[in-house]
N, C-alpha and C positions, 0 to 999 in steps of 0.2 A: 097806234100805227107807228112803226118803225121808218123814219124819213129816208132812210136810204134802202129800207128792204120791203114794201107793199106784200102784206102777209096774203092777200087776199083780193079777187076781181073790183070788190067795192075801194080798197085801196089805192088797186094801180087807176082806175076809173080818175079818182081824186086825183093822185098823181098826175099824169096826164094832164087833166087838167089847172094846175098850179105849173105846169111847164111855160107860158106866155107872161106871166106874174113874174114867174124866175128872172125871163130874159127883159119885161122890165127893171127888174132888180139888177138884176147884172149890168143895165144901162148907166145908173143910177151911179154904182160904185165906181165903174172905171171913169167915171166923171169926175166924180173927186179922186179919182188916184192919178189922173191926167193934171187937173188942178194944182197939185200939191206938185208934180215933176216940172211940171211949165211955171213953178212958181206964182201962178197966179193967188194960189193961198200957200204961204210963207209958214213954215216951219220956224218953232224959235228954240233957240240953244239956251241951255244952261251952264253953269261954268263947272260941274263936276261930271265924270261919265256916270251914263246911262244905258242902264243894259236894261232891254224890253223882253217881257216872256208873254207870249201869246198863242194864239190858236190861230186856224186857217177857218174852222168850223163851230161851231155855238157849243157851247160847255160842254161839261163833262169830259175832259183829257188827262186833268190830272195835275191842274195847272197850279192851284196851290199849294198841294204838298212841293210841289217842284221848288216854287219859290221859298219854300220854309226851308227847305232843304241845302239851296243856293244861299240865300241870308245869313242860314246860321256857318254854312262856312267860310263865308266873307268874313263874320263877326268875328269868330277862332283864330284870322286871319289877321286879325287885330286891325282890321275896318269899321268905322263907323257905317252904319248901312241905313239909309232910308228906304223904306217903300210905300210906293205910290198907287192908289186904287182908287176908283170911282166910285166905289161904297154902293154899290147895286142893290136898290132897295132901302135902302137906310133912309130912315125918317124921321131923319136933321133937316130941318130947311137952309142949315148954314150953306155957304157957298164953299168952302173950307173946312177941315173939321181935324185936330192934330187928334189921332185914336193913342198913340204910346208917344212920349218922349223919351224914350230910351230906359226907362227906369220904372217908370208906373202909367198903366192902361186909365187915359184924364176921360172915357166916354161909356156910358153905357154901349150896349149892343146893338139895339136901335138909332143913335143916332153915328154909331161904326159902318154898321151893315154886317153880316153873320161872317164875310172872307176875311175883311181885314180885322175885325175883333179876333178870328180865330187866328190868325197869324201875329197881329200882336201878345196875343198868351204865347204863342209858341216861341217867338225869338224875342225875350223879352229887351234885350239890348237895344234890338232896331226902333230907328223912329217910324212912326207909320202916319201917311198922313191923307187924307181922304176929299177928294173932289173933282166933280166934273171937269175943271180944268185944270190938270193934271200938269198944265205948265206953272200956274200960281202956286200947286202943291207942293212943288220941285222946290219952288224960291225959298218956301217955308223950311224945307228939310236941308236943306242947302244954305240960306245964309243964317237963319233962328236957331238949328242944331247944326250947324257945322258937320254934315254926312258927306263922307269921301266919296261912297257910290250909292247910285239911287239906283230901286229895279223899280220899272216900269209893270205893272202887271195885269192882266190883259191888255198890252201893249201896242199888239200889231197892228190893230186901223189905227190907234189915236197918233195921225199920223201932224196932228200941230207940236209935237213937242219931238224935238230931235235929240236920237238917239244913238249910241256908237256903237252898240251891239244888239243883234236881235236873235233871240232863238224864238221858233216856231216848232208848237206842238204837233203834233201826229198819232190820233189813238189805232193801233195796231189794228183794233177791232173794223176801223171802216176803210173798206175797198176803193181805193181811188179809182179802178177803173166803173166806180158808183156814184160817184159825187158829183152833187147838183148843186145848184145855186138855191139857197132861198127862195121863196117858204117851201119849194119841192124837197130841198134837200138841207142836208149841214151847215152849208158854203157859205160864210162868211162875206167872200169876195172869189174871183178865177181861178183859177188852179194856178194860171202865169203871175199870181203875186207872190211864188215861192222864191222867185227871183231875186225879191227885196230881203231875205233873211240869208243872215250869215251862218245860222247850226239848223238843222231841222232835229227834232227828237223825237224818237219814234215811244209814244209811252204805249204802259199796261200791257206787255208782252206777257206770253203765259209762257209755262216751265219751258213748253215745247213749240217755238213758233215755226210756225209752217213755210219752207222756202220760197214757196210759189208766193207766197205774197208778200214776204220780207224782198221778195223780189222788185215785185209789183211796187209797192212804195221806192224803193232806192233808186227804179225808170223812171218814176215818177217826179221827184225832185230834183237829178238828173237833168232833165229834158229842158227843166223850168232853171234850172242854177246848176252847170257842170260842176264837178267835184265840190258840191257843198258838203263841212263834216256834217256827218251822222251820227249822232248819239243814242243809248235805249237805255230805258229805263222798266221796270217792274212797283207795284205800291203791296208789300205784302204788308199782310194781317196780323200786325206782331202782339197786341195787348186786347182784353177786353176787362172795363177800368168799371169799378164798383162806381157810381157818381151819387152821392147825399145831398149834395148843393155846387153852386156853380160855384164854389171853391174847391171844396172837400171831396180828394178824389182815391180811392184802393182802389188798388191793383187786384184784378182776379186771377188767382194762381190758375184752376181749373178748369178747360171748354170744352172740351170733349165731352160730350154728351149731354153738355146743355140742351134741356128745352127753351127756344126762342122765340117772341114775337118781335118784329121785324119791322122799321118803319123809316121813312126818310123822304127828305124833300128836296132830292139832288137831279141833276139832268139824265144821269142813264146811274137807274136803280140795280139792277143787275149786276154790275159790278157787285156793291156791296153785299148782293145774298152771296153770290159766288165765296167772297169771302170771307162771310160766317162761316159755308157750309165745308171750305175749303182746312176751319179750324177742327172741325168736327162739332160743330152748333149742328143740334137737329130745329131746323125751321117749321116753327109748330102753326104759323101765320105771320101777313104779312100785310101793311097797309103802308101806299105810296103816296106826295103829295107831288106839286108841282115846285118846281126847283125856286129855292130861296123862300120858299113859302115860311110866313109867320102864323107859330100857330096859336090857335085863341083858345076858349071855355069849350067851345061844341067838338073841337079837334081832340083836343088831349080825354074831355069826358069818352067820345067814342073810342079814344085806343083802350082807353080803359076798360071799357064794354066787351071791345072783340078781344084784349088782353084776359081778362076773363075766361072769356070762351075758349079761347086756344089750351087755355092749361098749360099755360109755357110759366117756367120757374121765374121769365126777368122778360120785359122788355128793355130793345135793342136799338142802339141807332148810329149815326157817324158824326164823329166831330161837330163837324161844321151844321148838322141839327140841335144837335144839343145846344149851342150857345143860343139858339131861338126859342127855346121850351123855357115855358113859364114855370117860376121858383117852387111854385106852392108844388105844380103838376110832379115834380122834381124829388121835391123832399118825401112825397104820398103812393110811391110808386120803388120796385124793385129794377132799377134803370142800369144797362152797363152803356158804355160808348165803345166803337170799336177804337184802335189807331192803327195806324198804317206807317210804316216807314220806304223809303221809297232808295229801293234797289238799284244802281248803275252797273251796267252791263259791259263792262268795259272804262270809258271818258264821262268823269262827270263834269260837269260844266264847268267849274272853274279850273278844270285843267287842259281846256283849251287855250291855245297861246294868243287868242284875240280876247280873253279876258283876263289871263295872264299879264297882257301888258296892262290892261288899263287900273288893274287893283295894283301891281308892282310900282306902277309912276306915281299911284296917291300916296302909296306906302312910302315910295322915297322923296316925297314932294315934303311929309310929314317929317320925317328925319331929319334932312336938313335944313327946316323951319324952326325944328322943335316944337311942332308942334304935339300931340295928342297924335295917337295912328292906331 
């Protein structure tokens, strides 16, 4: 079932029905967002900025490459960059857990969790540092590594640790004049918590996005925060990478006319076939799991099985699976990964002038300290 588009009478039936749930939900949230404005629950500061990248809606926006893509030009930028994540799913009992200290990845993937391991390979510079209290995280990456800016990631409700900047995601794909609350729909929290972010980002535009609803979103965020900027973004499909082990990685010059099997445990799967088929992968089969899913002995044996069956030359997956598949399954298998680099449409985020100033003052706080920048 599609949360915002009921394919079918037994769907909207459902629907419908999880509409009184919603609006307890919705109870719920503006409670603690009242909480946190009347200072009855206190926000705490840190002494470096923090820029929060979040969603309005439950996964799938696009929200990590975003952040990889933000880090690593922070880092070019001759910033130390920490980043901050909850490690969702990771099965570290720690309360804390440092994933990179800027130089080498100190956790397996398990007790990372699959976003921040894949983001600490990606920027290998940044510190990354992972836990539920994402203010204690802060202090770790701030006063133990000395990081100029910390990004916040999936940021928007973790509204205890206070932040100077926030951008909010916006996937192109979902229709604001569609959006529900929880568990009927996407929603996070009200559509009037747009109010609280300083950029909104419209991601995963296709070549040709349709103005009626590039419209529709711009009333939208509008109505909630006059003249807030607007940013867009795209994640094309730039590599599809030979993987022998979770180091050892070729490049595959060739995809056009790859036969594919297809597989992934992300929140909206479609995306990713789109962008095989959009390389010229012929999608020979295709098995989905549930987003962050770890996979075990019975998972990887059945892709085996229907890999088989398909007659597809390789199976296929995305980043942020791959770092969850087990070594043996890995080395015993013809596996590519895809990658995705992610496209600005105009303003990337650091060249907005409210993160302009706050990376320009560490920079020059650094100079004339002499310290490190």
């Amino acid at each position: 079932m599609s949360w915002h588009k009921p394919e079918n009478k037994q769907e909207q039936l459902l629907n419908s029905l999880l509409q009184p749930v919603s609006a307890v939900y919705k109870l719920g949230a503006l409670s603690r967002l009242i909480a946190y404005e009347r200072r009855v629950l206190r926000q705490k500061k840190l002494n470096v900025p923090v820029i929060s990248i979040g969603n309005l809606t439950v996964g799938g926006t696009g929200k990590t490459p975003i952040i990889i893509d933000l880090a690593r030009d922070l880092s070019q930028a001759g910033l130390k960059v920490g980043i901050l994540s909850r490690g969702y799913k990771r099965q570290s009992t720690q309360a804390t857990t440092v994933v990179s200290d800027g130089r080498n990845i100190l956790v397996d993937v398990d007790q990372a969790g699959d976003e921040p391991y894949l983001i600490a390979r990606s920027v290998p510079a940044a510190v990354v540092v992972v836990g539920a209290d994402r203010y204690e995280a802060g202090k770790i990456a701030a006063e133990d590594y000395a990081c100029d800016v910390l990004l916040l990631d999936d940021g928007f409700q973790h509204l205890k640790l206070a932040r100077n900047f926030d951008f909010l995601i916006w996937d192109y794909n979902d229709d604001p004049q569609q959006a529900k609350l929880l568990p009927a729909g996407r929603l996070r929290e009200p559509m009037a918590s747009i109010s609280r972010a300083d950029c909104l980002v419209i991601s995963k535009l296709p070549d040709t996005p349709d103005p009626e609803r590039m419209s529709a979103i711009r009333v939208m965020a509008n109505r909630f925060k006059p003249g807030i900027p607007i940013i867009q973004c795209r994640f094309e499909a730039s590599a599809l990478h030979r993987v022998y082990n979770k180091e050892k990685v070729r490049v595959t010059t060739r995809s056009a006319g790859i036969r594919v099997f297809a597989f992934c445990g992300i929140a909206r799967p479609e995306g990713f076939i789109r962008n095989l088929e959009s390389m010229g992968c012929v999608v020979a089969g295709k098995q989905t799991f549930s987003d962050h899913h770890w996979f075990n002995a019975n998972d990887t044996n059945k892709l085996v099985e229907e890999f088989k069956k398909s007659e597809a030359q390789y199976l296929v997956t995305t980043e942020k699976d791959r770092v969850r598949l087990p070594e043996d399954f890995i080395e015993q298998v013809p596996l590519l990964e895809l990658s995705l680099t992610t496209e600005w449409l105009g303003h990337a985020p650091v060249d907005l002038p409210g993160v302009k100033m706050l990376t320009r003052k560490r920079t020059a706080v650094g100079k004339a300290t002499g310290a490190p920048v």
